[in-house]
N, C-alpha and C positions, 0 to 999 in steps of 0.2 A: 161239651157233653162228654162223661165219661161213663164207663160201665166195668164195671168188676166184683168178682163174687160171684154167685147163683145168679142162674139165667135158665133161658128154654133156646134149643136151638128147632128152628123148623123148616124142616127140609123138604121140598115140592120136587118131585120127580114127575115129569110129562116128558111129551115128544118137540121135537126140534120143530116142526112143522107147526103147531098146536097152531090157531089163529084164536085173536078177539076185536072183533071190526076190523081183518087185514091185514094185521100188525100182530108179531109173534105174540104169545101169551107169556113170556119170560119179560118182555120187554114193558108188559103193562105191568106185571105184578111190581118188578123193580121201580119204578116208577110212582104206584102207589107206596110201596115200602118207604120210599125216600118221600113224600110227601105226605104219610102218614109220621114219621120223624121217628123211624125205626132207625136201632144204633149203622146195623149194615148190610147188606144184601150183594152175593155174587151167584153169578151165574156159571156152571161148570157145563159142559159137553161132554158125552160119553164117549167111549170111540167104540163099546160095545155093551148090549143090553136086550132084554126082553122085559113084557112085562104082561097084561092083560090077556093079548093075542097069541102069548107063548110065542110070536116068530121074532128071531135073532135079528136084531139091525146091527151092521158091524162099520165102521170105518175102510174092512179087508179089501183089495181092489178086485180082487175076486166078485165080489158080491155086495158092492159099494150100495149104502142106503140112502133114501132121502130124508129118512126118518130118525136121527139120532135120539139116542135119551139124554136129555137134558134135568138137570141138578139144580134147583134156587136153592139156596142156602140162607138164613133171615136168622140174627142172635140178638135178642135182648130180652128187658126183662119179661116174667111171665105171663104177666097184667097186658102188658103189651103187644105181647104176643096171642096170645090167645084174644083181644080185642082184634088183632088183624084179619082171624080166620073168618069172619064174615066175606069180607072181600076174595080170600082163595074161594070160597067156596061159590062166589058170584062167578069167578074165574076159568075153575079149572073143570068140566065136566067129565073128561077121565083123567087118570092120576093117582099117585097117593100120595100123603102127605104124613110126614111123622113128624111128632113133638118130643124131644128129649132136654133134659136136666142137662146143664151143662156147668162147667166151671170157670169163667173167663179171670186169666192171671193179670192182664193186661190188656185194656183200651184206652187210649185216649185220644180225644176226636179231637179237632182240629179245631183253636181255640178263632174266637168271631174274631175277622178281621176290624184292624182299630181304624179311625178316620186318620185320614193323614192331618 
C-alpha cells in the first residue's frame, strides 16, 4: 500500500484516562484504524493541555495529573477517512476531533511479505 498526494488527516484529542469496555479509548480506536486498513495511526501524549473543563492537566510534579491529553493522529485518503468517523463517533463521547487537507510527499507501506 502506498499513499501520496491529497489526503485528510484526523486528529482525535481526548483524555489519557478516557475508557471503552476497560481498555483505554486510544487503544480501541488504533486498533479499528489498522483493522479498518487505514494507511496509519499514532498515538501522541501531552505533557500539557486543557480542554472542555477549562482545568490545566500538566506533566509538572508540582501538580502531576492523571489525566493527560492524548493526540490520535489517522492520515489517508478522504473517502476513507471520513468512512471511519462513524466509529469515532461510536468511541469518543467527549473530545474533539478535526479533519484537515493534507499533503503526503512520501508513503510507502511496507510491501506483503513473499512465501519463502
Amino acid at each position: 500500500m502506498s499513499l501520496s498526494g491529497s489526503a485528510t488527516r484526523m486528529t482525535i484529542f481526548i483524555g489519557e484516562t478516557d475508557q471503552w469496555h476497560h481498555h483505554p479509548i486510544y487503544t480501541e480506536i488504533v486498533h479499528r484504524a489498522h483493522h479498518a486498513g487505514l494507511a496509519g495511526a499514532s498515538v501522541m501524549r501531552g505533557i500539557e493541555g486543557f480542554g472542555k473543563s477549562s482545568r490545566v492537566h500538566t506533566t509538572r510534579i508540582l501538580s502531576l495529573s492523571e489525566d493527560l491529553p492524548v493526540a490520535i493522529v489517522i492520515v489517508d485518503t478522504d473517502e476513507k477517512i471520513r468512512a471511519f468517523l462513524p466509529q469515532i463517533d461510536e468511541l469518543v463521547s467527549e473530545g474533539l476531533v478535526i479533519l484537515d487537507p493534507v499533503e503526503v510527499h512520501r508513503y510507502v507501506g511496507r510491501a506483503a511479505a513473499e512465501p519463502a
